[in-house]
TORTIKOL-85612 format. One record per residue (C-alpha): residue number from 1; x, y, z. Coordinates in nm, 3 decimals, padded with zeros to 5 digits, always signed. Example, Ala and Ser with C-alpha at 12.3 -4.5 7.8 and 13.67 -1.06 7.14 Angstrom:
BEGIN
k:1; c1:+01.230; c2:-00.450; c3:+00.780
k:2; c1:+01.367; c2:-00.106; c3:+00.714
//
This chain:
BEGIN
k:1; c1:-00.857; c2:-03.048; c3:+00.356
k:2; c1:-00.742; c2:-02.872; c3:+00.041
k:3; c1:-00.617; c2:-02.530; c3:+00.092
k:4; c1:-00.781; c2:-02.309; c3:-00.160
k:5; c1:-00.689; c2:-01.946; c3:-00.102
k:6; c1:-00.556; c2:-01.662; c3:+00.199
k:7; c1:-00.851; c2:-01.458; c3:+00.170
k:8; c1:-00.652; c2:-01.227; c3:+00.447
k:9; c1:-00.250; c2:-01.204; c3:+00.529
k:10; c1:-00.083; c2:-00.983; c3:+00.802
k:11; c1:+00.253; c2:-01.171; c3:+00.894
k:12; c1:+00.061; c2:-01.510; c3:+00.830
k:13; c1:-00.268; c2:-01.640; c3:+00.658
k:14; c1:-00.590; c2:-01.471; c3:+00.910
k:15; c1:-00.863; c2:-01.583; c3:+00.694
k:16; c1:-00.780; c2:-01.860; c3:+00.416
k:17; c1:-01.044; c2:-02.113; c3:+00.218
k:18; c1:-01.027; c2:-02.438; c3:+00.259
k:19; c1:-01.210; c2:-02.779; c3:+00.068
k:20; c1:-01.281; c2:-03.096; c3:+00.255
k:21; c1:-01.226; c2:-03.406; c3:+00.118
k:22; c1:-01.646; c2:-03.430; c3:+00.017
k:23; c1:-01.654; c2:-03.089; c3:-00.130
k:24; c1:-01.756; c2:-02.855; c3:+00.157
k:25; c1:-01.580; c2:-02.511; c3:+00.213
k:26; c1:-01.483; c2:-02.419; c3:+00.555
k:27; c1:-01.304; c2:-02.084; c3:+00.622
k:28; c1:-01.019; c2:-02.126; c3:+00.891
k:29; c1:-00.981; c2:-01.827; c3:+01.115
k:30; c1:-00.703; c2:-01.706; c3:+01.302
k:31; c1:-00.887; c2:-01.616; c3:+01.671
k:32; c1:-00.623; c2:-01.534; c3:+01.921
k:33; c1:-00.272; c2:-01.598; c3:+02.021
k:34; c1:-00.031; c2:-01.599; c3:+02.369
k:35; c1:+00.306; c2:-01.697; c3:+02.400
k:36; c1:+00.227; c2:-02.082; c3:+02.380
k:37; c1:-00.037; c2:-02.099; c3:+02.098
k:38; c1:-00.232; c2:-01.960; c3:+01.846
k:39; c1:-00.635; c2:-02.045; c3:+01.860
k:40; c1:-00.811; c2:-02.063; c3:+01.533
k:41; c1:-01.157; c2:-02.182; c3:+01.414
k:42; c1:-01.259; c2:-02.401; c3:+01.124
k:43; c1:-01.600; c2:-02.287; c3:+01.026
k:44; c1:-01.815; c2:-02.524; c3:+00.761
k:45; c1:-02.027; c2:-02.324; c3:+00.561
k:46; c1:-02.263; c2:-02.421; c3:+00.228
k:47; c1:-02.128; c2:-02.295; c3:-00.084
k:48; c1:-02.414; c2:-02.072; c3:-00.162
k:49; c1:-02.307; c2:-01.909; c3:+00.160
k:50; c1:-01.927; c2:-01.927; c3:+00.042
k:51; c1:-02.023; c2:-01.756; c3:-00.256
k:52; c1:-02.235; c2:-01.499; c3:-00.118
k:53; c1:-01.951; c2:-01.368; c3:+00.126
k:54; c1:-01.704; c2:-01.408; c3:-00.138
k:55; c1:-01.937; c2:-01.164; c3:-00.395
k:56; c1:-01.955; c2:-00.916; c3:-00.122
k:57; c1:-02.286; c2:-01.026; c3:-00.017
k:58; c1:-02.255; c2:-01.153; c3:+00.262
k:59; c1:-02.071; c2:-01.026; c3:+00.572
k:60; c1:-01.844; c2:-01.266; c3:+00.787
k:61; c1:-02.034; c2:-01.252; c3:+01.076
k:62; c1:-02.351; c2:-01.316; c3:+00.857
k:63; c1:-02.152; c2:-01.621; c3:+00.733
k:64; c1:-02.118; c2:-01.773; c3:+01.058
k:65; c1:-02.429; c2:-01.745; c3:+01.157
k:66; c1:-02.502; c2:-01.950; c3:+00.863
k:67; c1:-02.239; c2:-02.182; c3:+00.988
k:68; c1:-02.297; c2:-02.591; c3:+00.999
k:69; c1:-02.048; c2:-02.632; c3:+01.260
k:70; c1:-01.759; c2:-02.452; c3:+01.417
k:71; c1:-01.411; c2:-02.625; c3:+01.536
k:72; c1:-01.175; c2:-02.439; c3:+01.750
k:73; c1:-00.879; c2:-02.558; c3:+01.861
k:74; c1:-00.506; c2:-02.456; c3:+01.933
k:75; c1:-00.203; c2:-02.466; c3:+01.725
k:76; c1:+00.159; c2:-02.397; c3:+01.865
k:77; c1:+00.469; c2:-02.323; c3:+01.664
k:78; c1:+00.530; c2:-02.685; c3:+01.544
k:79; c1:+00.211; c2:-02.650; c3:+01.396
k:80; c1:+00.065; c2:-02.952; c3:+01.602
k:81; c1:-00.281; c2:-02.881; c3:+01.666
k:82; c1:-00.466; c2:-02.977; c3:+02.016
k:83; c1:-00.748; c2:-02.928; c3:+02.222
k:84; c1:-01.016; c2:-02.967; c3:+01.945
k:85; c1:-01.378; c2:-02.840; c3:+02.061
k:86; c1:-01.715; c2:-02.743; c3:+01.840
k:87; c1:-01.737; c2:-02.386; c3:+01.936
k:88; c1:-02.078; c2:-02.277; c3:+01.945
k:89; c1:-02.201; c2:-01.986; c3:+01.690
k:90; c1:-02.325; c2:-01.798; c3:+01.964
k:91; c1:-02.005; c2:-01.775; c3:+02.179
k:92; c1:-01.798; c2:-01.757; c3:+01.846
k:93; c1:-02.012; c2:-01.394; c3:+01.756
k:94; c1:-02.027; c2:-01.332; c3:+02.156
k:95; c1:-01.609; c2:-01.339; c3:+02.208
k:96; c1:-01.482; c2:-01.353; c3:+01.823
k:97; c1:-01.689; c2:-01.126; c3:+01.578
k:98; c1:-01.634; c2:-00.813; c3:+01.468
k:99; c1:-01.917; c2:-00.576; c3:+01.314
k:100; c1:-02.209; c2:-00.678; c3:+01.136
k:101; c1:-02.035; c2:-00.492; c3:+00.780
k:102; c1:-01.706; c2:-00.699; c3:+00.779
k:103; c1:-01.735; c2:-00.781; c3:+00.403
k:104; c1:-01.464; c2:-00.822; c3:+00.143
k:105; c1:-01.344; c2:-00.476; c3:+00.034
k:106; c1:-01.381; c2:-00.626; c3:-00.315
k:107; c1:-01.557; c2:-00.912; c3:-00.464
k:108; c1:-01.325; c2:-01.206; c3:-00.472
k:109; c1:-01.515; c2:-01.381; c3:-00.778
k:110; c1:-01.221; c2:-01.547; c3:-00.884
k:111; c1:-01.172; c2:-01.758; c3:-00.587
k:112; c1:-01.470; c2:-01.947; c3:-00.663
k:113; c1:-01.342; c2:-02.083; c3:-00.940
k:114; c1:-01.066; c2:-02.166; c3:-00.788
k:115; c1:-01.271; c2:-02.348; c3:-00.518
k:116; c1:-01.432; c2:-02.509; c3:-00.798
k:117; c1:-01.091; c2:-02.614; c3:-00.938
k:118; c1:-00.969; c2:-02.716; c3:-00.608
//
């Protein structure tokens, strides 16, 4: 995967953009954390989708549920990742989401393009 953009940074990336290798944009999302791990979730979404939530749209939860697939899976401090599961949409909005008007503050219409470029 290409890394395209942090779309949210507190101490580390929370919400970035990614590209896979066949074009499709997943969001990686920081979930949780303990004192071995951090849990995230890669979550594939259509671009129209992308877009949408990028223009303000969209919310994030809204985007999941749009979601082709979900992987969660942990990743400690030598940034080795493990224990790789598809996390269901419904358990991902039951333990994960926030409220139904999580959009971006802004439109991020720029980071389209750089999707595009990506």
């Amino acid at each position: 995967m290409t890394h395209v953009e942090d779309l949210i940074y507190y101490d580390g990336p929370l919400l970035s953009l990614y590209k896979t290798h066949d074009g499709t944009p997943v969001i990686r999302v920081w979930l949780d954390v303990n004192d071995d791990f951090n849990l995230w979730a890669n979550v594939e979404v259509s671009y129209s989708a992308m877009c949408d939530y990028l223009a303000g749209r969209l919310s994030l939860t809204g985007l999941v549920k749009q979601s082709r697939r979900i992987m969660q899976y942990k990743q400690d401090d030598t940034r080795s990742r493990y224990d790789e599961a598809t996390l269901s949409i419904k358990c991902y909005l039951k333990d994960y989401a926030g409220t139904e008007d999580n959009t971006v503050s802004e439109p991020c219409l720029e980071v389209i393009k750089r999707f595009d470029l990506a």
